[in-house]
C-alpha positions as CSV (number, residue, x, y, z in Angstrom):
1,X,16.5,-30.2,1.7
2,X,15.2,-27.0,0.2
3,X,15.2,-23.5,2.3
4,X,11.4,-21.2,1.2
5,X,13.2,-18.3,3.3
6,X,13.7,-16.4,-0.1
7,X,10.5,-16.8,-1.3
8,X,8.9,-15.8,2.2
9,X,11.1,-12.7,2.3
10,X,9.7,-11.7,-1.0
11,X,6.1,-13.2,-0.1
12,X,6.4,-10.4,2.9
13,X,7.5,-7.7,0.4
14,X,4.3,-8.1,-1.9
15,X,1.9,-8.1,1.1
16,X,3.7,-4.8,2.5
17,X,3.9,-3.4,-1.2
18,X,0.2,-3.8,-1.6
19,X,-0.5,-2.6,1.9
20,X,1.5,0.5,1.0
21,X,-0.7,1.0,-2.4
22,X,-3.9,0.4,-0.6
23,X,-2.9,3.0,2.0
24,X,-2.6,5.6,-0.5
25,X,-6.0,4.8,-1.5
26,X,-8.6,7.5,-0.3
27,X,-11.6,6.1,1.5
28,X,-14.4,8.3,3.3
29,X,-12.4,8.7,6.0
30,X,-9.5,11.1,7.1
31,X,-6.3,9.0,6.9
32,X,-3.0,10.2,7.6
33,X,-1.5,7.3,5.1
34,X,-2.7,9.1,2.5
35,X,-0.5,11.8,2.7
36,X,2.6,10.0,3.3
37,X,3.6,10.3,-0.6
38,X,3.4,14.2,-1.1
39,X,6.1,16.5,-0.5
40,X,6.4,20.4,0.1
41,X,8.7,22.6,-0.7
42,X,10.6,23.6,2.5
43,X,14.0,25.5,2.8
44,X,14.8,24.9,-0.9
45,X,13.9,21.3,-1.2
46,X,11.1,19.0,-1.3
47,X,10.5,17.3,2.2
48,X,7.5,14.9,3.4
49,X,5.0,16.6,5.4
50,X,5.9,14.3,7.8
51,X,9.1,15.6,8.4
52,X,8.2,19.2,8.5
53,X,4.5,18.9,10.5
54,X,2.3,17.5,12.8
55,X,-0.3,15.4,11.4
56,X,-3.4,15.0,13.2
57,X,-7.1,13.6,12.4
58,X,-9.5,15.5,14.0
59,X,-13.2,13.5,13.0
60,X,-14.3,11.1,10.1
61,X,-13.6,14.0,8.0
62,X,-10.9,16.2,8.9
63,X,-7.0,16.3,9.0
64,X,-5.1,18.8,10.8
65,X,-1.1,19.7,9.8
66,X,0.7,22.2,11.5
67,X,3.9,22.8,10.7
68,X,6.7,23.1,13.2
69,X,7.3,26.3,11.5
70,X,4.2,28.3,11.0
71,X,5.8,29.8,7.5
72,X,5.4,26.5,5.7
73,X,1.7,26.2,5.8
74,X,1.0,27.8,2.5
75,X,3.7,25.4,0.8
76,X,2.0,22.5,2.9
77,X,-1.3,23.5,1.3
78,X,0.2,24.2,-2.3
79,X,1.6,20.5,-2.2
80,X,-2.1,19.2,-1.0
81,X,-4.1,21.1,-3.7
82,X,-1.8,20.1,-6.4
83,X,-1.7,16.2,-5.8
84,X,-5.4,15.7,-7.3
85,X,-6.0,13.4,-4.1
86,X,-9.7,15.5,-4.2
87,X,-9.0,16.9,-0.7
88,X,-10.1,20.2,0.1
89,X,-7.7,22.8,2.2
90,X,-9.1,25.4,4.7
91,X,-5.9,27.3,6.1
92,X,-5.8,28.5,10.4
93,X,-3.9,30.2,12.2
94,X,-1.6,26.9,13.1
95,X,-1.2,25.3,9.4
96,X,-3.4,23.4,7.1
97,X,-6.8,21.8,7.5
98,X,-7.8,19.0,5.4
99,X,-11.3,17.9,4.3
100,X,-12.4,14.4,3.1
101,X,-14.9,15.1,0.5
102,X,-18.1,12.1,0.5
103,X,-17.7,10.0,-2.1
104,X,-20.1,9.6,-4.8
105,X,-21.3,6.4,-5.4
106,X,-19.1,6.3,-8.9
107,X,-16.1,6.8,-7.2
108,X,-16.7,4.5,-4.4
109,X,-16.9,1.8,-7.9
110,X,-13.6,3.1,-9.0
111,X,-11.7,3.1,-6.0
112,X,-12.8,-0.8,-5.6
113,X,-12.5,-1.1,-9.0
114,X,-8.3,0.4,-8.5
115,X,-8.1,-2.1,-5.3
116,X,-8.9,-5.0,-7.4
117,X,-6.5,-4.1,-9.9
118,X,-3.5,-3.7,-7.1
119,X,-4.7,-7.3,-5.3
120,X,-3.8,-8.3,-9.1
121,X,-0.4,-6.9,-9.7
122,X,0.3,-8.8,-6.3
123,X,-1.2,-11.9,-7.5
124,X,1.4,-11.5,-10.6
125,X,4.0,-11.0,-8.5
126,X,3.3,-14.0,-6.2
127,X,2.8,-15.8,-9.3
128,X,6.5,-15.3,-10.4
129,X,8.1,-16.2,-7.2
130,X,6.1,-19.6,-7.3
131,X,7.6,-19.9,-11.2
132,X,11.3,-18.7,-10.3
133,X,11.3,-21.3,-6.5
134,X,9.6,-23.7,-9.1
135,X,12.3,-23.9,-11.6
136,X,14.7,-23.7,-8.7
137,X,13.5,-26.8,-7.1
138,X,13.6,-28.8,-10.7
139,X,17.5,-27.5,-11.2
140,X,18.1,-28.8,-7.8
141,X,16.3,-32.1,-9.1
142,X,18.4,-32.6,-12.1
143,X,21.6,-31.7,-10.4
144,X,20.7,-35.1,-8.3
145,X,20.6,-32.8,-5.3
146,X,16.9,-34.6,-4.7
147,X,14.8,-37.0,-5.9
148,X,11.6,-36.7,-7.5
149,X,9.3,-37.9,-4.7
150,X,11.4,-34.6,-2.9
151,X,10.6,-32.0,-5.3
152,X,6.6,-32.8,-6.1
153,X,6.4,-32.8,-2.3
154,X,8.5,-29.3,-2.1
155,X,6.0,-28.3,-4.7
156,X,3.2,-29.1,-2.7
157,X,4.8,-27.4,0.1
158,X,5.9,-24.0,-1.7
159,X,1.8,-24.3,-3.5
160,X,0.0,-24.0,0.2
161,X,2.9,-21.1,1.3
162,X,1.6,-18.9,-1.7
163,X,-2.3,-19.5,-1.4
164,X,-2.0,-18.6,2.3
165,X,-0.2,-15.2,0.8
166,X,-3.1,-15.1,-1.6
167,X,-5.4,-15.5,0.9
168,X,-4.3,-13.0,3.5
169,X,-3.6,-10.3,0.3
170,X,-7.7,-11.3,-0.7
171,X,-8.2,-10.0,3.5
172,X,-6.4,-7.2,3.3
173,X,-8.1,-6.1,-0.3
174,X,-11.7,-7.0,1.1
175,X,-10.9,-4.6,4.5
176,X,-10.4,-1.9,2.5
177,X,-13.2,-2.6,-0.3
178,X,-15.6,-2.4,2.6
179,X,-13.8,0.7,3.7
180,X,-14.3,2.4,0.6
181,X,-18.1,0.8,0.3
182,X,-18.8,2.3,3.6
């Protein structure tokens, strides 16, 4: 009759897009996700520290990069200090340590306050694939490709698929919430 596999391809996208943003968000504790957006500059390009380092959490607290090659520490550190993530550096003898500040109480309140906002863009999102399968579904309709007993049952069907999305994303968002609370 009517095949959701779009809309649950695109339902997977917004739940991986918001874990991605949420990973980026600092929390009390060392994470290595948080430093999988920055770059440093290594033989004449920018390249994820990923690619160029060793990235270990040693407590709570602390991360510990160490470059393969030993010369790309200070660029390592360079790229940390200058993404305003609020880390601190301490350099060794082996590459780059990286300390997780506490948070103040304020910041705890915006970072929650930044989570809420990303749960939202999803929810738009998720709201405009129910629109565009919506309107799909009523074109099918009205080119007598069902009838209308069909479609308000599709719609019922297509309505549960996206509250279980809004419902895991509301998880996911609360996990973190209590991560940053804590």
């Amino acid at each position: 009759m009517y095949d959701f596999g779009e809309l649950k391809q695109k339902i997977r996208q917004v739940e991986e897009w918001l874990a991605s943003e949420l990973a980026q968000v600092r929390t009390g504790r060392a994470t290595p996700a948080i430093l999988d957006s920055l770059q440093a500059e290594a033989y004449g390009s920018k390249m994820n520290l990923k690619e160029i380092a060793n990235i270990v959490v040693e407590d709570v607290r602390t991360i510990r990069v160490e470059p393969w090659d030993t010369s790309l520490a200070r660029a390592i550190e360079k790229a940390i200090i200058t993404s305003n993530l609020g880390l601190s550096t301490s350099p060794f003898e082996k590459g780059v340590r990286i300390i997780f500040p506490e948070l103040t109480s304020e910041r705890r309140e915006a970072l929650a306050k930044l989570v809420r906002g990303k749960l939202e863009e999803a929810r738009v999102s998720l709201r405009g694939l129910r629109d565009k399968t919506w309107a799909d579904v009523q074109e099918k309709e009205k080119k007598g490709g069902m009838g209308e007993d069909d479609k308000f049952r599709l719609k019922e069907e297509m309505q549960k698929q996206i509250d279980e999305a809004n419902k895991k994303l509301e998880e996911v968002v609360e996990r973190k919430e209590t991560e940053i609370k804590n």
